[in-house]
C-alpha positions as CSV (number, residue, x, y, z in Angstrom):
1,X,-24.1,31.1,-33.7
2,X,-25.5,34.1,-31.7
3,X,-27.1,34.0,-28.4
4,X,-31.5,33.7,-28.1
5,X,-32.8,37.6,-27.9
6,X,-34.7,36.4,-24.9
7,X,-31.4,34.8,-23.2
8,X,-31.4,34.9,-19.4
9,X,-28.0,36.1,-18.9
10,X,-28.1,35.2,-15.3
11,X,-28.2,31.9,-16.2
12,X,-24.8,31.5,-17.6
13,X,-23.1,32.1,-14.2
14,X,-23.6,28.7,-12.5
15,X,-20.5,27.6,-13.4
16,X,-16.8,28.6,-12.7
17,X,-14.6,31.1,-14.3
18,X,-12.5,29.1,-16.8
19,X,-15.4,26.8,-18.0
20,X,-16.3,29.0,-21.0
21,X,-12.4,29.6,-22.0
22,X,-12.4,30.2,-25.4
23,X,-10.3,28.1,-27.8
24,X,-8.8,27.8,-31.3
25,X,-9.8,30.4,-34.0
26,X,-11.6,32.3,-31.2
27,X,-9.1,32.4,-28.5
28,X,-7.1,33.9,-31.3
29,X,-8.6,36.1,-32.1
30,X,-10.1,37.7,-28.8
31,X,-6.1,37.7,-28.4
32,X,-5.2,40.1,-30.9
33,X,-8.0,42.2,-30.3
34,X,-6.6,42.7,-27.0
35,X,-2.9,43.6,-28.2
36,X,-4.3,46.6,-31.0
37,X,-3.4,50.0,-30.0
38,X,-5.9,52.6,-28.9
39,X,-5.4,54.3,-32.7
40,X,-7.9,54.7,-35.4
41,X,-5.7,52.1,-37.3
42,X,-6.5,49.7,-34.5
43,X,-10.2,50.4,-33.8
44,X,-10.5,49.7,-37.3
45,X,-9.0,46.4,-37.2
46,X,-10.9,46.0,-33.6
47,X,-14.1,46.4,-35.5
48,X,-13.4,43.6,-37.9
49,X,-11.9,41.3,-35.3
50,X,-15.4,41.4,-33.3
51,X,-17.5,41.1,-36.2
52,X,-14.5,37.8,-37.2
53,X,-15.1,36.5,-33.9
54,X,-18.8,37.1,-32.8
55,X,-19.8,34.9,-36.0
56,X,-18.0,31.5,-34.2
57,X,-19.3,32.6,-30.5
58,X,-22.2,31.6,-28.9
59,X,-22.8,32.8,-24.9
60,X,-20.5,34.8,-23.5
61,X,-16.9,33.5,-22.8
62,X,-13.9,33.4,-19.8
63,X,-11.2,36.0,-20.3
64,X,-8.7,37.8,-18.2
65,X,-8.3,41.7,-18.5
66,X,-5.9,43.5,-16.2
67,X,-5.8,41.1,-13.7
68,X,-9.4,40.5,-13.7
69,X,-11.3,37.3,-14.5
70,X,-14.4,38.3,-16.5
71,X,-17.2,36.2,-18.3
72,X,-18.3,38.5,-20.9
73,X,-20.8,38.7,-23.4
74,X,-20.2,39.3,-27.1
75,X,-23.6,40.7,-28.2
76,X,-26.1,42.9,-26.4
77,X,-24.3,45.2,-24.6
78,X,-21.5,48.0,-26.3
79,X,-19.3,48.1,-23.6
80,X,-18.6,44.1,-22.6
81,X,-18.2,43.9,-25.9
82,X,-15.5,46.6,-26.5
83,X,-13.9,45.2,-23.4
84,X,-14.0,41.5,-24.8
85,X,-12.9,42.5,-28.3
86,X,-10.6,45.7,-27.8
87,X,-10.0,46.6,-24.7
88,X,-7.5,49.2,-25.3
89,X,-10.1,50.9,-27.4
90,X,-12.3,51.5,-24.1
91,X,-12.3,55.3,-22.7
92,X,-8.6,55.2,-22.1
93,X,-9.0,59.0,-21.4
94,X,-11.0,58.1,-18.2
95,X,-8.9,55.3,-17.4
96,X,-5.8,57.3,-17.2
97,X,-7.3,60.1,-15.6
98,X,-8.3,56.9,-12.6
99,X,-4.8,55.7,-12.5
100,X,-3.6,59.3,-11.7
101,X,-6.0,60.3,-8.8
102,X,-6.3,56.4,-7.3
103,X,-4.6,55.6,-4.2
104,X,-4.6,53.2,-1.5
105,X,-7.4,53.5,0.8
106,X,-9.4,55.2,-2.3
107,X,-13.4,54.7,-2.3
108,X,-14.5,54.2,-5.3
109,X,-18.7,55.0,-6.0
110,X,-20.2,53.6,-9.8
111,X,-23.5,54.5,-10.5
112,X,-24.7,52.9,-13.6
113,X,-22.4,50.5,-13.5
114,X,-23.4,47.9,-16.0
115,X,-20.4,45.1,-15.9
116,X,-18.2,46.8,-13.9
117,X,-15.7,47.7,-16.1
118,X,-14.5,51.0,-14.2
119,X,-14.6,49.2,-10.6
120,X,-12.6,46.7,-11.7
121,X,-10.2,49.1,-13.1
122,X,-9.7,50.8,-10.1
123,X,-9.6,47.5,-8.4
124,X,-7.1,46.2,-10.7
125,X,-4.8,49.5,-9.8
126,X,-5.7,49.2,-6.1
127,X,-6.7,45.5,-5.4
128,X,-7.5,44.9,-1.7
129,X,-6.4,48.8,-0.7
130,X,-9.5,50.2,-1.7
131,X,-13.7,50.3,-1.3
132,X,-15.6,50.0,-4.1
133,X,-19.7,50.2,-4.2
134,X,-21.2,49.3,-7.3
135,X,-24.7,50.5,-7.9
136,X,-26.7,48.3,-10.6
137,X,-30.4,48.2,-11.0
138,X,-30.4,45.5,-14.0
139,X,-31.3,42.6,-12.1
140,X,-29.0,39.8,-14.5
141,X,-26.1,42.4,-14.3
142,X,-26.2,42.4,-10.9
143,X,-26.1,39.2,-10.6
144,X,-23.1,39.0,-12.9
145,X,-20.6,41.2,-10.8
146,X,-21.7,39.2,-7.7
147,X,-20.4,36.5,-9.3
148,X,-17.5,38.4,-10.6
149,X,-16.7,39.6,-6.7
150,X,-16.9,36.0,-6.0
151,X,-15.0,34.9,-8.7
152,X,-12.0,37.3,-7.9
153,X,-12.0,37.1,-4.2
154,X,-12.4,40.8,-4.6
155,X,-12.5,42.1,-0.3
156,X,-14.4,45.0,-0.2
157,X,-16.1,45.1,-3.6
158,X,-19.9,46.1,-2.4
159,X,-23.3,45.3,-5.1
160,X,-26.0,47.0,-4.8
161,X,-29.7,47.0,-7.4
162,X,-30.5,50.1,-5.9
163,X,-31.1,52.9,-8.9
164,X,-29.8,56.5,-7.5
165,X,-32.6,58.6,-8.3
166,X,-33.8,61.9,-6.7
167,X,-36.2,60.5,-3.8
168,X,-36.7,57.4,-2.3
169,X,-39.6,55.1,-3.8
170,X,-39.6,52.5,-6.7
171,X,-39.1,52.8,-10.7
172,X,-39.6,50.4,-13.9
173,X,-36.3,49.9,-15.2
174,X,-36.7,49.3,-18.9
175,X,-34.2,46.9,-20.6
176,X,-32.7,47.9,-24.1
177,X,-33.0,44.7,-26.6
178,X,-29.7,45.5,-27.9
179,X,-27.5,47.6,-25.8
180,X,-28.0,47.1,-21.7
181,X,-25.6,50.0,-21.4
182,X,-29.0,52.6,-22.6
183,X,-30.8,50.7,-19.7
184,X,-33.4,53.5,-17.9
185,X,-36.0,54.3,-15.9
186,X,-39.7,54.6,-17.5
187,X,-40.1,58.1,-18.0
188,X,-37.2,59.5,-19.6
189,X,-38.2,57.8,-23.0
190,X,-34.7,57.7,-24.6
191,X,-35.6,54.6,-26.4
192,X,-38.8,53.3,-28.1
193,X,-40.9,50.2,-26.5
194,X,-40.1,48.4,-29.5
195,X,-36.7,48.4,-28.6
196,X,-37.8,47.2,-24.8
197,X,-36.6,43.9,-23.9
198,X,-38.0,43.6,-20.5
199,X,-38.8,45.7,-17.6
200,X,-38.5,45.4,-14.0
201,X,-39.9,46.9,-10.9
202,X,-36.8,48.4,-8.7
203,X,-36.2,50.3,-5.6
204,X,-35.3,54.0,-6.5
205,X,-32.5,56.4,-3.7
206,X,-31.0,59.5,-3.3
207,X,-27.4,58.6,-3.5
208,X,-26.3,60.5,-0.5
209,X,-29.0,57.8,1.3
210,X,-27.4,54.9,-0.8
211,X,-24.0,55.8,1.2
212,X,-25.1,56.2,4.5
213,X,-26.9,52.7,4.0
214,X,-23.2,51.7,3.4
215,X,-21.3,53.6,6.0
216,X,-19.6,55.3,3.2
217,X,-18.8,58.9,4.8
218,X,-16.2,60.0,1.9
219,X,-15.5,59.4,-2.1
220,X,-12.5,60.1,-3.9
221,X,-13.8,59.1,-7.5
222,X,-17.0,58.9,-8.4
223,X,-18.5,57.9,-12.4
224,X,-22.0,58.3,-12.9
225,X,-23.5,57.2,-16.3
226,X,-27.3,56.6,-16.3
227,X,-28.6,57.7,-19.5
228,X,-29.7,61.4,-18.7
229,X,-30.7,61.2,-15.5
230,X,-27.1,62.6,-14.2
231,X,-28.3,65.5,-13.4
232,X,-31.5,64.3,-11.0
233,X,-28.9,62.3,-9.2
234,X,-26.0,64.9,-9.0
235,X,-28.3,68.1,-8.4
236,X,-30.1,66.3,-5.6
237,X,-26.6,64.9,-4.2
238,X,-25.0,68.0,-3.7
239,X,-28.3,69.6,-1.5
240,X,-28.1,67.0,0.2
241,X,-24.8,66.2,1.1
242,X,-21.8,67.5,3.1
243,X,-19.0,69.0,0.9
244,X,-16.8,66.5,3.1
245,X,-18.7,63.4,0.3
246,X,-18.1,65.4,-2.4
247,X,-15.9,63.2,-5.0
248,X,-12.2,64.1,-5.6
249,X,-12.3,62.9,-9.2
250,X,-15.8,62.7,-11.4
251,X,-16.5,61.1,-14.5
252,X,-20.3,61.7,-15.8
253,X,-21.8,61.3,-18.8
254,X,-22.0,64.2,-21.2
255,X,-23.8,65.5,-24.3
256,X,-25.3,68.9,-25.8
257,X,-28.6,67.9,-23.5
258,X,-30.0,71.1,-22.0
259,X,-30.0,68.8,-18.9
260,X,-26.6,67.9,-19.1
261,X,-26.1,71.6,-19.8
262,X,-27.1,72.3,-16.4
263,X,-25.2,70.0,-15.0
264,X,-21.8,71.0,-16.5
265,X,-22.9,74.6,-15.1
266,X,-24.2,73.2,-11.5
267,X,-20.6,71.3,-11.5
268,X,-18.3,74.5,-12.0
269,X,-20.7,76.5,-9.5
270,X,-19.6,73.6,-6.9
271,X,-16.1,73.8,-7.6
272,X,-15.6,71.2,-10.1
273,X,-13.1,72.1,-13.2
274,X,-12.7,70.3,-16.1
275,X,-9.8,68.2,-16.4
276,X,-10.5,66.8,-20.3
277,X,-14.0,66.0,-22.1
278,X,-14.2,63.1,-24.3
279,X,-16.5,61.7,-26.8
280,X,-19.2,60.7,-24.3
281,X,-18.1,61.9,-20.8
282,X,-16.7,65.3,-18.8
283,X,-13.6,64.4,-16.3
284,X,-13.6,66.9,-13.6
285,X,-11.8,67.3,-10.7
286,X,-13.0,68.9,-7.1
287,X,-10.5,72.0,-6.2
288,X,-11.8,72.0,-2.4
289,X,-13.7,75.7,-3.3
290,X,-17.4,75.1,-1.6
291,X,-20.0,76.8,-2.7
């Protein structure tokens, strides 16, 4: 029992957290998916656990992760499903690399951020002692972390459908049939239209605007993943704003791109070294050296 391709995901948050607990079989299984280590050994077993489990789901499902009470989806979207399934499995490189620069008071800035699964793991380090602004253009996952926020009483958790681009104006966001994490903007062509669920019309920001529209005048850790467009964003970002907004800790997506080429070489020219790189992202950390 799999969920309708043309599901309105928005849809399934009118109710509580805890009406879609899961139970029997799949409670049991979700379970041990979330005790396997972060080894081959257990990704292998993860990967048989979520195709066990996804055959008795249908909709997405109530869980608690780190503290956290999350409704997550099992199909159409890689990482909800990694957290659902095997959390442990889920860029624990960039998760660590969090836990050792958070602190209280931290401001936390998530472009791209699909569920929310890094803001919630700094809030679930920091809770109430830190800022966290969430930027998400997908109109149904928006809609899901503000019911998240609500859902977890989470004080000074901020939403926002704004798309960080490189000027101000508006966009078609186009949204991939199978995996809402390769969301983007019309234009960059990463996907084919066959593979094109929906699209939607959405209002397009230089981020530096984005934080002065929410008094944010500082960042400590800042993750940016929106499908190739980093370097728009980040390039644009650091003309325009102080050294003084300039993240501590960054985490942006990363691949053999010439664009994200580029950007790995615009990074290190601002004064950005590399802490670790990992399959998909570069960790780098701010030494205080402006350029």
């Amino acid at each position: 029992m799999g969920d309708p391709p043309d599901m309105d995901r928005s849809a399934y948050f009118d109710t509580p957290w805890g009406a879609r607990r899961p139970r029997g079989v799949r409670a049991a299984l979700i379970q041990l998916g979330h005790r396997l280590p972060p080894t081959w050994l257990g990704a292998r077993l993860g990967f048989l656990v979520r195709r066990l489990a996804r055959a008795r789901l249908g909709g997405p499902v109530d869980v608690e992760l780190w503290g956290v009470r999350f409704r997550l989806f099992p199909r159409g979207n890689i990482t909800e499903g990694r957290l659902l399934f095997m959390p442990r499995q889920w860029d624990p490189a960039e998760r660590e690399a969090i836990r050792s620069h958070a602190r209280p008071g931290a401001v936390f800035v998530d472009v791209g951020s699909n569920v929310g699964a890094y803001s919630w793991w700094v809030r679930s380090l920091l809770g109430d002692a830190c800022r966290i602004l969430a930027l998400e253009p997908d109109p149904e996952l928006k809609a899901g972390l503000v019911w998240h926020v609500e859902q977890n009483g989470a004080a000074g958790f901020e939403v926002d459908g704004t798309a960080a681009g490189r000027e101000e104006g508006e966009a078609i966001l186009r949204i991939h049939r199978a995996n809402r994490g390769q969301n983007t903007l019309a234009g960059t062509e990463r996907f084919e239209d066959d593979a094109v669920e929906t699209k939607h019309t959405v209002r397009v920001a230089p981020l530096s605007r984005i934080l002065q529209e929410h008094g944010i005048d500082h960042v400590d850790i800042l993750k940016i993943d929106i499908e190739g467009l980093e370097w728009d964003v980040l390039s644009t970002f650091f003309d325009q704003a102080p050294p003084s907004l300039w993240p501590r800790l960054l985490i942006t997506e990363h691949s053999e791109s010439d664009s994200h080429q580029r950007l790995a070489a615009l990074l290190e020219e601002r004064g950005f070294g590399v802490l670790s790189r990992t399959r998909m992202n570069l960790i780098l950390e701010y030494d205080g050296k402006r350029s």
